[in-house]
PDB file of N, CA, C and O in Angstrom, chain B, residues numbered from 101:
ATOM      1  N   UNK B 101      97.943  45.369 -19.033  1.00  0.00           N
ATOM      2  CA  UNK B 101      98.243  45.766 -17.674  1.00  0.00           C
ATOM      3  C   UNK B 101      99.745  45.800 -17.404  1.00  0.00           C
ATOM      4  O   UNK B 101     100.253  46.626 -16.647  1.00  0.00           O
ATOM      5  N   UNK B 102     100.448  44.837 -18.078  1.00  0.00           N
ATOM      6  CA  UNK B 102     102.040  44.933 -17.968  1.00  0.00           C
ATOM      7  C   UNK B 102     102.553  46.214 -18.299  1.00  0.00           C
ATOM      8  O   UNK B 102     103.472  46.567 -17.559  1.00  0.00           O
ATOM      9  N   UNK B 103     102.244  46.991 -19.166  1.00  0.00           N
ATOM     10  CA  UNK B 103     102.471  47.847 -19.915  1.00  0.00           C
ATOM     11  C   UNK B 103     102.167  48.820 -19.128  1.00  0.00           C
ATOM     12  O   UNK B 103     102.990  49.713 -19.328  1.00  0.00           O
ATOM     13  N   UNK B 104     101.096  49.257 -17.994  1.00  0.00           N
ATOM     14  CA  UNK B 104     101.194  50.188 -16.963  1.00  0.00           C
ATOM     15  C   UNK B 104     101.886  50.148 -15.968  1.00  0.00           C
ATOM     16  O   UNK B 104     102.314  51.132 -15.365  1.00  0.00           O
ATOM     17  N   UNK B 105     102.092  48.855 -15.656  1.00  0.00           N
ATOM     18  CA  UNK B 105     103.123  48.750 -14.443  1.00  0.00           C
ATOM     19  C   UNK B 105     104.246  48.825 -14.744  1.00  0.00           C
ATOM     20  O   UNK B 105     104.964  49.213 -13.823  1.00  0.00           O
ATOM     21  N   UNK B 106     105.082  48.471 -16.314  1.00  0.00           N
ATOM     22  CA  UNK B 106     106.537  48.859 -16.499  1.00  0.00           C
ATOM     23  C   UNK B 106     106.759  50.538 -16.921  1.00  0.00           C
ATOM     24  O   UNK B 106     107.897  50.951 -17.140  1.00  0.00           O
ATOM     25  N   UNK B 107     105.762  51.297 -16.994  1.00  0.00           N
ATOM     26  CA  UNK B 107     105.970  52.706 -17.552  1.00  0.00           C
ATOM     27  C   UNK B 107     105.914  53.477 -16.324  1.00  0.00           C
ATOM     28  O   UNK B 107     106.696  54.362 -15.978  1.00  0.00           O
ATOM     29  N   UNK B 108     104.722  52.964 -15.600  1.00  0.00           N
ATOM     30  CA  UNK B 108     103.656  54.003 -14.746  1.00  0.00           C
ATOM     31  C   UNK B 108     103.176  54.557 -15.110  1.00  0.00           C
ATOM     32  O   UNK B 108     102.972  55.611 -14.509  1.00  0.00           O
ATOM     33  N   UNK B 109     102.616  54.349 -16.325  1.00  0.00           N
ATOM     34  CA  UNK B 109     101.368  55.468 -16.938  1.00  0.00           C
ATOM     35  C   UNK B 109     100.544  55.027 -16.153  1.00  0.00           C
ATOM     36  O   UNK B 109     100.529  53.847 -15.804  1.00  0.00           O
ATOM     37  N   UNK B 110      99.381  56.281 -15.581  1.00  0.00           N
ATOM     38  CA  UNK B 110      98.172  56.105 -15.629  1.00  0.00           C
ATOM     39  C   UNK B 110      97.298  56.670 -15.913  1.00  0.00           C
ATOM     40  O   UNK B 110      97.146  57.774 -15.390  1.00  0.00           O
ATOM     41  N   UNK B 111      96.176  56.107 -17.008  1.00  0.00           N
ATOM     42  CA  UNK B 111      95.188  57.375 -17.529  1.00  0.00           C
ATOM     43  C   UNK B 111      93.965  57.027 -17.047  1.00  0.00           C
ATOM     44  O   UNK B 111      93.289  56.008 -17.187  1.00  0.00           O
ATOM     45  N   UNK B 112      93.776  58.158 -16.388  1.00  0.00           N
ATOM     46  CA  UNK B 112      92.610  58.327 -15.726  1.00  0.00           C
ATOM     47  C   UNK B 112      91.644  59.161 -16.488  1.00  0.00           C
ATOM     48  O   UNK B 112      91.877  59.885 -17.456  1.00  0.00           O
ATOM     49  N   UNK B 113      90.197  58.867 -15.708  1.00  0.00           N
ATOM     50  CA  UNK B 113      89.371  59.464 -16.622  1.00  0.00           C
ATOM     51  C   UNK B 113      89.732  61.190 -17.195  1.00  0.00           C
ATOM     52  O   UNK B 113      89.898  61.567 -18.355  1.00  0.00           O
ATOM     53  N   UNK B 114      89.766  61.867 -16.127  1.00  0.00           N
ATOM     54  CA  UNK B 114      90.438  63.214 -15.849  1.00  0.00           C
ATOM     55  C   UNK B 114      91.602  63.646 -16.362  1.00  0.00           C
ATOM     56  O   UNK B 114      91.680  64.786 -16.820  1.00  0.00           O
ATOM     57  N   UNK B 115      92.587  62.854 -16.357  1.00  0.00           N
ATOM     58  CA  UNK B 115      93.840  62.724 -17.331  1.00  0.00           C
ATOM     59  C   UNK B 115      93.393  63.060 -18.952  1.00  0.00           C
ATOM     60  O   UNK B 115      93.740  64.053 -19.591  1.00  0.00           O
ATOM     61  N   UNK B 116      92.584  62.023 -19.392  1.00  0.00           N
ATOM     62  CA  UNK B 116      92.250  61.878 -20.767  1.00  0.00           C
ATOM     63  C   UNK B 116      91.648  63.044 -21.160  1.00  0.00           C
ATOM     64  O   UNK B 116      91.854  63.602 -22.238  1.00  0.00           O
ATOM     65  N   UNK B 117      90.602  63.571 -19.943  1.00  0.00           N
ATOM     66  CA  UNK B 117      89.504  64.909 -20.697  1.00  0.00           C
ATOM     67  C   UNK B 117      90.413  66.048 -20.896  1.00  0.00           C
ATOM     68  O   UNK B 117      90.225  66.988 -21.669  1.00  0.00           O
ATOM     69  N   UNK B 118      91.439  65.859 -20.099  1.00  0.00           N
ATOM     70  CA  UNK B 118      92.085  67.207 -19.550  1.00  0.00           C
ATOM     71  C   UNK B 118      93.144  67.105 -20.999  1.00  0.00           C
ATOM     72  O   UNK B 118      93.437  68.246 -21.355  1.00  0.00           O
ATOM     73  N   UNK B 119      93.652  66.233 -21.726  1.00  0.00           N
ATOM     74  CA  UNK B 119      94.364  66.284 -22.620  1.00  0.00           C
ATOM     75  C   UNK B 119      93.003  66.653 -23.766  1.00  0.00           C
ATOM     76  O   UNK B 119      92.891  67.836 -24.087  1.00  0.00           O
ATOM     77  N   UNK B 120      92.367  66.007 -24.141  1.00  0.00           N
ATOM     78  CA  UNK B 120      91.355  66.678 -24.582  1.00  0.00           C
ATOM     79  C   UNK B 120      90.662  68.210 -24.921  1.00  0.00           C
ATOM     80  O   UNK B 120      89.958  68.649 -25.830  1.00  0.00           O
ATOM     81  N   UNK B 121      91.339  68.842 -23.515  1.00  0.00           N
ATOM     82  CA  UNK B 121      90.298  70.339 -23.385  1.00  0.00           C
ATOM     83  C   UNK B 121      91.878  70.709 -23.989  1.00  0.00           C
ATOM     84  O   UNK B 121      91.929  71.673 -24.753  1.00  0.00           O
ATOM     85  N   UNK B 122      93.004  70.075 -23.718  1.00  0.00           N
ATOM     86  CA  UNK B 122      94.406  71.009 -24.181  1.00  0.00           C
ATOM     87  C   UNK B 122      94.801  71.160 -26.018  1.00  0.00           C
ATOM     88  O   UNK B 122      95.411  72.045 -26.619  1.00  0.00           O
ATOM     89  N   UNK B 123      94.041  69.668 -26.592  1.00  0.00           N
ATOM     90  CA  UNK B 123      94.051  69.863 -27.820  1.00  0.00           C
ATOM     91  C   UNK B 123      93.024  70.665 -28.588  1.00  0.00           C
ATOM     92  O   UNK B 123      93.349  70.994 -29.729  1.00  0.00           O
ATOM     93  N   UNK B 124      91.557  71.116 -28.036  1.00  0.00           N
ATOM     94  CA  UNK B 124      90.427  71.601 -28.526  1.00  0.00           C
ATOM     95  C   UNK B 124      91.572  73.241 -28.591  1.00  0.00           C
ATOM     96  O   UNK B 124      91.889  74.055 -29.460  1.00  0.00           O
ATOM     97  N   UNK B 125      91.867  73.025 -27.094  1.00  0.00           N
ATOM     98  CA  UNK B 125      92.412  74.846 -26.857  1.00  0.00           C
ATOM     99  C   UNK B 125      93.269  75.287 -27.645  1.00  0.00           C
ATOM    100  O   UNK B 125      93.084  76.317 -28.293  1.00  0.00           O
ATOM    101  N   UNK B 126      94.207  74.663 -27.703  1.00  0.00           N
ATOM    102  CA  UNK B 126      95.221  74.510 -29.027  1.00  0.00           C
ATOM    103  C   UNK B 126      95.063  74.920 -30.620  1.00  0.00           C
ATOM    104  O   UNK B 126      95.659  75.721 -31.339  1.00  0.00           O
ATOM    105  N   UNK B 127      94.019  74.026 -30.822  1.00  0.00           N
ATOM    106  CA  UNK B 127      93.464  74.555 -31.923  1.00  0.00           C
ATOM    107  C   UNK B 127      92.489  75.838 -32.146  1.00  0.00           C
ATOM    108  O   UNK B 127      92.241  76.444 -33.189  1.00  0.00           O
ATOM    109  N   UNK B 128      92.169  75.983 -31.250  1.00  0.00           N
ATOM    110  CA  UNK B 128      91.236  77.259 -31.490  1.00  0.00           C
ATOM    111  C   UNK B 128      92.101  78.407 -30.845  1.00  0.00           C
ATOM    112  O   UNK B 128      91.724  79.520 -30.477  1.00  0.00           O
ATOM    113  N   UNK B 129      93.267  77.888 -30.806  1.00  0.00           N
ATOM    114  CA  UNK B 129      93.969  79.576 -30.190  1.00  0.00           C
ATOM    115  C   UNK B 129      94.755  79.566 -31.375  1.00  0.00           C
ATOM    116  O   UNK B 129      95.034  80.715 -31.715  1.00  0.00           O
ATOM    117  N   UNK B 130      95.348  78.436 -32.347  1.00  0.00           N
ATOM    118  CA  UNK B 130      95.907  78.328 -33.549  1.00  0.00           C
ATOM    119  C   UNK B 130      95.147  78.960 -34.866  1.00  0.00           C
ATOM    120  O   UNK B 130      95.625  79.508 -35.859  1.00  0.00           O
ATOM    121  N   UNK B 131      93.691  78.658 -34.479  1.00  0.00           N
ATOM    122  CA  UNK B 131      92.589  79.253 -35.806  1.00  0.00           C
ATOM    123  C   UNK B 131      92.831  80.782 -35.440  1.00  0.00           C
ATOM    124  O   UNK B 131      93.064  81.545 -36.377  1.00  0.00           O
ATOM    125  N   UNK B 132      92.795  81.255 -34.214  1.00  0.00           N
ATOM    126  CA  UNK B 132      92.544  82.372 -34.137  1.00  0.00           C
ATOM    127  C   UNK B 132      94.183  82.937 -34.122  1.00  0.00           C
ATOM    128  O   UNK B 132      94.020  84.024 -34.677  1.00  0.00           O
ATOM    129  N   UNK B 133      94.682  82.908 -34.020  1.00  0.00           N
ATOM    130  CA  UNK B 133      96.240  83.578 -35.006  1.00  0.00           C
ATOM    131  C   UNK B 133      96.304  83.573 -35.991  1.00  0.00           C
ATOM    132  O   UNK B 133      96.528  84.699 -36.435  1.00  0.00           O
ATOM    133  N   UNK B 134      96.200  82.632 -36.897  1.00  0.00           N
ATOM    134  CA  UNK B 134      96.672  82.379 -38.159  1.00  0.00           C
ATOM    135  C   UNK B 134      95.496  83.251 -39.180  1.00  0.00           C
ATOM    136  O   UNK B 134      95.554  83.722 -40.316  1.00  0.00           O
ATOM    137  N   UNK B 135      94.335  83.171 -38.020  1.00  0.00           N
ATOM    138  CA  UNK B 135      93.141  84.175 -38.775  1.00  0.00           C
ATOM    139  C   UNK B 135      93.548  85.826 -39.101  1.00  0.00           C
ATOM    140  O   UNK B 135      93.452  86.539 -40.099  1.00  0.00           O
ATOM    141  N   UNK B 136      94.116  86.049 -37.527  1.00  0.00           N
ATOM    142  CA  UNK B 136      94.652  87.696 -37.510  1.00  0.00           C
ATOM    143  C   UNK B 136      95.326  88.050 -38.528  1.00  0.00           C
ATOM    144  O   UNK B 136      95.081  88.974 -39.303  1.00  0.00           O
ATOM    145  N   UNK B 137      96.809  86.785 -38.544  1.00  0.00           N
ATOM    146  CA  UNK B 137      97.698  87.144 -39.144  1.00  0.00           C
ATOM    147  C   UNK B 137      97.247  87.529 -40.850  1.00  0.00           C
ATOM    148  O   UNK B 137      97.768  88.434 -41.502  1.00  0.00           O
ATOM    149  N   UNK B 138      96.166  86.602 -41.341  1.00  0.00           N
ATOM    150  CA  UNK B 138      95.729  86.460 -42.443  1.00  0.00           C
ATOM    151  C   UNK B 138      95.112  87.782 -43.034  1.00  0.00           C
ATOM    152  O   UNK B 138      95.314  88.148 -44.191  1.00  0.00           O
ATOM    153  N   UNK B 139      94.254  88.533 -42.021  1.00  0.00           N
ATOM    154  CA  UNK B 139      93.780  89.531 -42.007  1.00  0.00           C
ATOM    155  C   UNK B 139      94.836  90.586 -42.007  1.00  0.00           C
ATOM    156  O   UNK B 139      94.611  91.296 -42.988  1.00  0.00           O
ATOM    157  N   UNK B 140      95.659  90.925 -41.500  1.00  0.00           N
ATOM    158  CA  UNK B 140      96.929  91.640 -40.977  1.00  0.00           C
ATOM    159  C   UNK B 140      97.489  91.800 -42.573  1.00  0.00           C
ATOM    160  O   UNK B 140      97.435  92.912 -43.100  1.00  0.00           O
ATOM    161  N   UNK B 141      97.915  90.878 -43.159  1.00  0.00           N
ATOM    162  CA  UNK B 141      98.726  90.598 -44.298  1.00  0.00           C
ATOM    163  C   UNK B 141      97.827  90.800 -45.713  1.00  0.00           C
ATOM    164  O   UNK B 141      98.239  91.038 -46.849  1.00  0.00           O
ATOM    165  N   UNK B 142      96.525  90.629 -45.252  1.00  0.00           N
ATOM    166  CA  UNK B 142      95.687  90.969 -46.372  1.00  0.00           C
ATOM    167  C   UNK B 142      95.322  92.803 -46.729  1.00  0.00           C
ATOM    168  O   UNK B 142      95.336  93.462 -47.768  1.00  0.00           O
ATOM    169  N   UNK B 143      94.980  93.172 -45.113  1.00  0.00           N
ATOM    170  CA  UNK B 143      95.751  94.842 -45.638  1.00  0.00           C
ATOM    171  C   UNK B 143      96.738  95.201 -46.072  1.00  0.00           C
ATOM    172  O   UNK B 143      96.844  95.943 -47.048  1.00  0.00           O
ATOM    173  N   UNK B 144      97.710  94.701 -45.372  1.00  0.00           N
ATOM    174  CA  UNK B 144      98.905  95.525 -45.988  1.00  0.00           C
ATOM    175  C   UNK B 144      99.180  95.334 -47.457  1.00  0.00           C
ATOM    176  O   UNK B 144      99.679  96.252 -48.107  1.00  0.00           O
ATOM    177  N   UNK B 145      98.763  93.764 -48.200  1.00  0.00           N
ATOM    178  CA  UNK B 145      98.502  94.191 -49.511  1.00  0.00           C
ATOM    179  C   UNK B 145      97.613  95.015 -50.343  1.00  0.00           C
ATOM    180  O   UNK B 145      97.686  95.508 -51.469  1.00  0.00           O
ATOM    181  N   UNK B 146      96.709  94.989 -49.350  1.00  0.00           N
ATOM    182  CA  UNK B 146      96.098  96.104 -49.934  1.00  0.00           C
ATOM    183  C   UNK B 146      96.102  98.024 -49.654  1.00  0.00           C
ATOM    184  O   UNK B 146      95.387  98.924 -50.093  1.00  0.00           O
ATOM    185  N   UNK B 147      97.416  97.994 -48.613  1.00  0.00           N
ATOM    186  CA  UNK B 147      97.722  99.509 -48.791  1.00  0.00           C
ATOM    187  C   UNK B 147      98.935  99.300 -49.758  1.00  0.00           C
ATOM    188  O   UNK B 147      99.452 100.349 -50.143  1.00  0.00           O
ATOM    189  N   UNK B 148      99.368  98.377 -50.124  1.00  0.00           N
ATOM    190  CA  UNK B 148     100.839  98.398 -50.898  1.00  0.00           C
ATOM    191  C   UNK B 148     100.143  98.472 -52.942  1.00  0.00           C
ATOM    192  O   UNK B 148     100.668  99.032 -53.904  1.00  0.00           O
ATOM    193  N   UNK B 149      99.420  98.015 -52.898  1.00  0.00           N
ATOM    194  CA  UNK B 149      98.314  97.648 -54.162  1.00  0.00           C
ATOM    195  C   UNK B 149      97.757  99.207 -54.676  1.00  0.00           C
ATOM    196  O   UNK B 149      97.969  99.926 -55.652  1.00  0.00           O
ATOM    197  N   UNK B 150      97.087  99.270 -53.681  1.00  0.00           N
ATOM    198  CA  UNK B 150      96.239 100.762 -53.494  1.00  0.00           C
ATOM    199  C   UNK B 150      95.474 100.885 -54.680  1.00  0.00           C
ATOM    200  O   UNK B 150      95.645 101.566 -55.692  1.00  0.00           O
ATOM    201  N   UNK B 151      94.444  99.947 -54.284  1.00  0.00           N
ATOM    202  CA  UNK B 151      93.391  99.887 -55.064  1.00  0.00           C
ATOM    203  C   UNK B 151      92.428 100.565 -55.679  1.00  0.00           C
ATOM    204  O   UNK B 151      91.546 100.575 -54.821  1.00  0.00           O
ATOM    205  N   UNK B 152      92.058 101.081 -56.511  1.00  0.00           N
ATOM    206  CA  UNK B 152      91.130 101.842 -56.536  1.00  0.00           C
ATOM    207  C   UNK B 152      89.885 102.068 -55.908  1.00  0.00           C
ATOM    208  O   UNK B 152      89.296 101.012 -56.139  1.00  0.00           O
ATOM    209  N   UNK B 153      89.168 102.732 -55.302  1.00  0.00           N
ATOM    210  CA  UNK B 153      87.699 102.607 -54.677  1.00  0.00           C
ATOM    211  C   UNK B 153      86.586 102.339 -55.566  1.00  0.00           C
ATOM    212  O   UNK B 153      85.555 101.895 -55.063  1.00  0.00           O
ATOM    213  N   UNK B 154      86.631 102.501 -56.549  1.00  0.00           N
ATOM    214  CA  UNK B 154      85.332 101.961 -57.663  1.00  0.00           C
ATOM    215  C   UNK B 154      85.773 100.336 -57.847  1.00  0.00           C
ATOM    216  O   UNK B 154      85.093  99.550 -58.506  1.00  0.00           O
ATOM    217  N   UNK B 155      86.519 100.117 -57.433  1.00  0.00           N
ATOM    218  CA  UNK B 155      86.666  98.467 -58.025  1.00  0.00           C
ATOM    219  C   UNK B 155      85.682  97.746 -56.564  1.00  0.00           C
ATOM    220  O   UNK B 155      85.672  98.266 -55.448  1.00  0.00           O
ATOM    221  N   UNK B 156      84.999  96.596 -56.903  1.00  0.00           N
ATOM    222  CA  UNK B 156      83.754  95.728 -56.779  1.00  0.00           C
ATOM    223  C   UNK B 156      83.932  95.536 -55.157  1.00  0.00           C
ATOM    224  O   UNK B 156      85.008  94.954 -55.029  1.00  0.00           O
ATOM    225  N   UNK B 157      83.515  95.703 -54.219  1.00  0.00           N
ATOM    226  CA  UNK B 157      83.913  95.091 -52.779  1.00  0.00           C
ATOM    227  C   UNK B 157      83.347  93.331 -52.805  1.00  0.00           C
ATOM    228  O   UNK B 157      83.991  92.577 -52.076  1.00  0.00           O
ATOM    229  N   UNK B 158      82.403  92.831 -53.467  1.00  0.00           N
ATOM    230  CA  UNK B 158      82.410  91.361 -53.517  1.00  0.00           C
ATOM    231  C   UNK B 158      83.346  90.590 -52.649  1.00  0.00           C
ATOM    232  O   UNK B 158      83.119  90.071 -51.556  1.00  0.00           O
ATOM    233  N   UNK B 159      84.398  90.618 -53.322  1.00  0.00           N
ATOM    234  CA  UNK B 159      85.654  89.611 -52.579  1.00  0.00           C
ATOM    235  C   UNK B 159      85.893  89.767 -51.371  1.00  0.00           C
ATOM    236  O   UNK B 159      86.201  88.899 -50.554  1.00  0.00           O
ATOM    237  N   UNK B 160      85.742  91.039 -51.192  1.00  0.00           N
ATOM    238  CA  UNK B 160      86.487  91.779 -49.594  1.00  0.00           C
ATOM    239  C   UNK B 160      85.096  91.419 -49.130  1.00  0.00           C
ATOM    240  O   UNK B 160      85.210  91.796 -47.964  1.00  0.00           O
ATOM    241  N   UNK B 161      83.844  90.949 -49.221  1.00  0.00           N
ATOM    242  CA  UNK B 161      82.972  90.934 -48.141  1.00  0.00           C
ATOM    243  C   UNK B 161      83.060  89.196 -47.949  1.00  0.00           C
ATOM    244  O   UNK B 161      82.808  88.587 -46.909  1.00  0.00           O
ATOM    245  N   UNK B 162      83.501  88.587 -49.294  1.00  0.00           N
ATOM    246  CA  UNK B 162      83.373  87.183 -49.145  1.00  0.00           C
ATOM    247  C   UNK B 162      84.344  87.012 -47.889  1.00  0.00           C
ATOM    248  O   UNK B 162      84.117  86.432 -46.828  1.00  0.00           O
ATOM    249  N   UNK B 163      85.791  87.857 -48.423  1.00  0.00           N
ATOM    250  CA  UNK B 163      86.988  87.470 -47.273  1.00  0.00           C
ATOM    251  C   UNK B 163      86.689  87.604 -45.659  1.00  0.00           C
ATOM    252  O   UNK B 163      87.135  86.770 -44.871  1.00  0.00           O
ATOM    253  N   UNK B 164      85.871  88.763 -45.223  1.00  0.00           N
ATOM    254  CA  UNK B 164      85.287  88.682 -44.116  1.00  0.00           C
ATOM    255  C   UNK B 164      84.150  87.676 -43.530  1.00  0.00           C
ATOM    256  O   UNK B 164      84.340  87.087 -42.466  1.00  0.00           O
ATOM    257  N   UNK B 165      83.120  87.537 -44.183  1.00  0.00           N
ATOM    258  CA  UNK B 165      82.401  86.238 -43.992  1.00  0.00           C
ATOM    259  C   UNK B 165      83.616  85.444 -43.397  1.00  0.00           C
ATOM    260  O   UNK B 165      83.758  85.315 -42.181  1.00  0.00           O
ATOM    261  N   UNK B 166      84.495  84.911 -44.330  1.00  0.00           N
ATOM    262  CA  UNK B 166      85.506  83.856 -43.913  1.00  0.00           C
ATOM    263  C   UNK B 166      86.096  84.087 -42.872  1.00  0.00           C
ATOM    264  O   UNK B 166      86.404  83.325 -41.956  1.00  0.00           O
ATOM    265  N   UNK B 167      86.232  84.974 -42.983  1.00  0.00           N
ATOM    266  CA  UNK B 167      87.521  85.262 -41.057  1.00  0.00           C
ATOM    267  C   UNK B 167      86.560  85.324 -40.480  1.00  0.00           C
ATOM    268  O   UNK B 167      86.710  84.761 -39.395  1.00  0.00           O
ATOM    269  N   UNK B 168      85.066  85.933 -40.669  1.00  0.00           N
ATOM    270  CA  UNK B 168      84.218  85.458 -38.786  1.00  0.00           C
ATOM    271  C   UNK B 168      84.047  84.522 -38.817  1.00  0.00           C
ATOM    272  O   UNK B 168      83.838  84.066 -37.693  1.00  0.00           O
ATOM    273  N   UNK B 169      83.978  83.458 -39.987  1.00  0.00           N
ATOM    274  CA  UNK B 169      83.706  82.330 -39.371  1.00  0.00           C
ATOM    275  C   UNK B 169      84.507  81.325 -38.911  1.00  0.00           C
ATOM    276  O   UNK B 169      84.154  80.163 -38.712  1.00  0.00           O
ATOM    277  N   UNK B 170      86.127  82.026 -38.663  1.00  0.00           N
ATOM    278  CA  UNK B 170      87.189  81.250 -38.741  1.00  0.00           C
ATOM    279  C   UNK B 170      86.898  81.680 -37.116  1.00  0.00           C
ATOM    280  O   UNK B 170      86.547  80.817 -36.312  1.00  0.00           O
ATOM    281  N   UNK B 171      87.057  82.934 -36.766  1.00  0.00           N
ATOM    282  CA  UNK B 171      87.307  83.514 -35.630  1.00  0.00           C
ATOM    283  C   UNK B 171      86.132  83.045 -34.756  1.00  0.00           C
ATOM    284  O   UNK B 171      86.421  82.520 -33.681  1.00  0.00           O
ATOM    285  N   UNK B 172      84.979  83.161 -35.061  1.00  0.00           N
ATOM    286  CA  UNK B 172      84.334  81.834 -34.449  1.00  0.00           C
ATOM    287  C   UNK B 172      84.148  80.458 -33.948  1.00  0.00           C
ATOM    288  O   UNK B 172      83.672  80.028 -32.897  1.00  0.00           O
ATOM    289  N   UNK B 173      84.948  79.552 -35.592  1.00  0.00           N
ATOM    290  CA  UNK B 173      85.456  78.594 -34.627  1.00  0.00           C
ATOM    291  C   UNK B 173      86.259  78.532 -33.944  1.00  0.00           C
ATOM    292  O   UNK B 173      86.231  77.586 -33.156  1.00  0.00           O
ATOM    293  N   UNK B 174      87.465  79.557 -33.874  1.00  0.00           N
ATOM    294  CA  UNK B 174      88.754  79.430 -32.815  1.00  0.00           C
ATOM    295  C   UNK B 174      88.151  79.932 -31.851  1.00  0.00           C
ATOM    296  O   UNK B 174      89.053  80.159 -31.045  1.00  0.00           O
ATOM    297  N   UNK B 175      86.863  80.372 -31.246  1.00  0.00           N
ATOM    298  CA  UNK B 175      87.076  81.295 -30.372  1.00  0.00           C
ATOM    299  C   UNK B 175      85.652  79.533 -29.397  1.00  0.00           C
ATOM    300  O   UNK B 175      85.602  79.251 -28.200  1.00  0.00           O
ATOM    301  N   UNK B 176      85.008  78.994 -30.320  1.00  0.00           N
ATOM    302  CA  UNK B 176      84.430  77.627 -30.259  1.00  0.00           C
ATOM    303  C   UNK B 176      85.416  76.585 -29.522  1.00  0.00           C
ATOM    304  O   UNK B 176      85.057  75.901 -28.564  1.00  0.00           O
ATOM    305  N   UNK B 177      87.309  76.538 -30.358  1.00  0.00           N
ATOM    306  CA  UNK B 177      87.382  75.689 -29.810  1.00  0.00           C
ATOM    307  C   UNK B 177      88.334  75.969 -28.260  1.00  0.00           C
ATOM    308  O   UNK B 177      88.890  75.151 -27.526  1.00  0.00           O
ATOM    309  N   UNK B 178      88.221  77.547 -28.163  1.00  0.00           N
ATOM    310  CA  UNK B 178      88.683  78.021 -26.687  1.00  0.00           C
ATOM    311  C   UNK B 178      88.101  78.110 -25.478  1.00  0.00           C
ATOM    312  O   UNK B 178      88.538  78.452 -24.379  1.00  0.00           O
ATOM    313  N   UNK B 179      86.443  77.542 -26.064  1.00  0.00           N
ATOM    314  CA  UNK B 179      85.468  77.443 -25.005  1.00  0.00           C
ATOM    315  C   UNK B 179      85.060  76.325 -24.761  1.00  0.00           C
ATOM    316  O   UNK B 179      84.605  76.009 -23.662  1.00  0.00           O
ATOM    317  N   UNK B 180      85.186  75.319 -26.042  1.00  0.00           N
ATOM    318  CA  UNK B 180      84.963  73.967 -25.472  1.00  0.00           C
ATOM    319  C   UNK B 180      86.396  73.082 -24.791  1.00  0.00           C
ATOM    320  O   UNK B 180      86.400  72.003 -24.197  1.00  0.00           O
ATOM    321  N   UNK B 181      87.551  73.990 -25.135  1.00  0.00           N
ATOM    322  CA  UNK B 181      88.778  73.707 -24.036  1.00  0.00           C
ATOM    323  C   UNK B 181      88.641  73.768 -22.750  1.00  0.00           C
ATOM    324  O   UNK B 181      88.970  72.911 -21.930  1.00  0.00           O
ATOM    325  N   UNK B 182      88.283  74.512 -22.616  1.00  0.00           N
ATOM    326  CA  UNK B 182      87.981  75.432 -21.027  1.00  0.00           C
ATOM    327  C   UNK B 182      86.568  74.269 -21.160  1.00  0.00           C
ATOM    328  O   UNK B 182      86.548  73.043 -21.263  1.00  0.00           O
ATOM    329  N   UNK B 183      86.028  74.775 -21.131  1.00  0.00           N
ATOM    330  CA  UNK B 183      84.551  73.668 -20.746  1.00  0.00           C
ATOM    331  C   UNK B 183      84.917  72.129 -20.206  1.00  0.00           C
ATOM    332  O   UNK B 183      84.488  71.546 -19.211  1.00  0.00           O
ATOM    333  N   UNK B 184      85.991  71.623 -21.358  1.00  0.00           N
ATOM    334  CA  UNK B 184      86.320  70.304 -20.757  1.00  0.00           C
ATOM    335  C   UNK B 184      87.408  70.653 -19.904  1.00  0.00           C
ATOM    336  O   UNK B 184      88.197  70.346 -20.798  1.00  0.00           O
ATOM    337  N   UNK B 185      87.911  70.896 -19.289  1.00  0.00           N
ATOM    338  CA  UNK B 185      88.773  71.537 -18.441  1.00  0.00           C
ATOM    339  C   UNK B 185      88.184  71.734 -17.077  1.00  0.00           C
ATOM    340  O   UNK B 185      88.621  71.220 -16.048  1.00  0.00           O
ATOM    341  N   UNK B 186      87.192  72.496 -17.168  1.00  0.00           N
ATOM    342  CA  UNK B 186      86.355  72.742 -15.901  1.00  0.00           C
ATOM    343  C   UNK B 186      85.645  71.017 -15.393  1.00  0.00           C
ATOM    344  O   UNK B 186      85.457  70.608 -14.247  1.00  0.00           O
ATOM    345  N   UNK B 187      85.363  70.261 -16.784  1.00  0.00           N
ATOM    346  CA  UNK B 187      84.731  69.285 -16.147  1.00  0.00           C
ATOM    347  C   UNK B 187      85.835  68.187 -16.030  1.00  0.00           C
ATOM    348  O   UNK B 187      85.440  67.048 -15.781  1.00  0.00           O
ATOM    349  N   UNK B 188      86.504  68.293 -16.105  1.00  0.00           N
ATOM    350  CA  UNK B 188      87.785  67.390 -15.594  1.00  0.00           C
ATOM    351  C   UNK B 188      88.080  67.519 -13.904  1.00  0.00           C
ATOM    352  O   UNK B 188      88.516  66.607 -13.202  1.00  0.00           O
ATOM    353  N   UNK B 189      87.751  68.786 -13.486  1.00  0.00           N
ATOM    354  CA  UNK B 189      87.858  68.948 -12.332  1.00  0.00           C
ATOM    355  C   UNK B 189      86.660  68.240 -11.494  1.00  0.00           C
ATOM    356  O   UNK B 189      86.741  67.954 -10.299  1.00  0.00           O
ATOM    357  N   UNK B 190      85.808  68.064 -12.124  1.00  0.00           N
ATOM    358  CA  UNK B 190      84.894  67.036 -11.604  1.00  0.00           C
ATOM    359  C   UNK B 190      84.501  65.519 -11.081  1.00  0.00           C
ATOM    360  O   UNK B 190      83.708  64.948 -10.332  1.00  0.00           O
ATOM    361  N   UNK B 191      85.661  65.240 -12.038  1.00  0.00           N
ATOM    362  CA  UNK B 191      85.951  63.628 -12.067  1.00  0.00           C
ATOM    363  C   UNK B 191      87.087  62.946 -11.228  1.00  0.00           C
ATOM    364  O   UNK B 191      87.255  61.728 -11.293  1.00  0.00           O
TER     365      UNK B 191
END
C-alpha cells in the first residue's frame, strides 16, 4: 500500500483490462503487417526469379495456408482487443 501512495498508481480493474485489450491489439495489428509485408516480398522474389510455370505449386500453396492463418490470428487478436476494450467500459 506504501508503494501506491508514494507513486499514485492506481490499478483499477478497468485500467488492467484496458492495458490488456492494448497488448492483444498490438499484436494482432503486428501479425498482420509483418504478414503483408511477408507476402509483398515473397512476390517480388518471385517476379525477380521468374519462375517457370511447370515447376510444382506445393510450396506456394503451403505458403498461403500460412499467411491465412497468420492473418487470422492478427485479425483474432484485433477483435479480442476491441472486445476487451468494450468491456472495460463496463467496469
Amino acid at each position: 500500500m506504501a508503494l501506491h501512495a508514494q507513486l499514485g498508481i492506481v490499478l483499477t480493474p478497468a485500467l488492467v483490462l484496458n492495458g490488456l485489450a492494448l497488448i492483444c491489439a498490438l499484436c494482432g495489428s503486428w501479425l498482420l503487417v509483418i504478414t503483408h509485408c511477408r507476402q509483398i516480398g515473397a512476390s517480388r522474389r518471385a517476379v525477380i526469379a521468374q519462375a517457370p510455370a511447370s515447376r510444382s505449386t506445393a510450396g506456394d500453396t503451403a505458403t498461403q495456408r500460412i499467411n491465412q492463418v497468420f492473418y487470422r490470428f492478427g485479425w483474432a487478436g484485433l477483435l479480442l482487443g476491441l472486445g476487451l476494450s468494450a468491456a472495460s467500459r463496463s467496469l
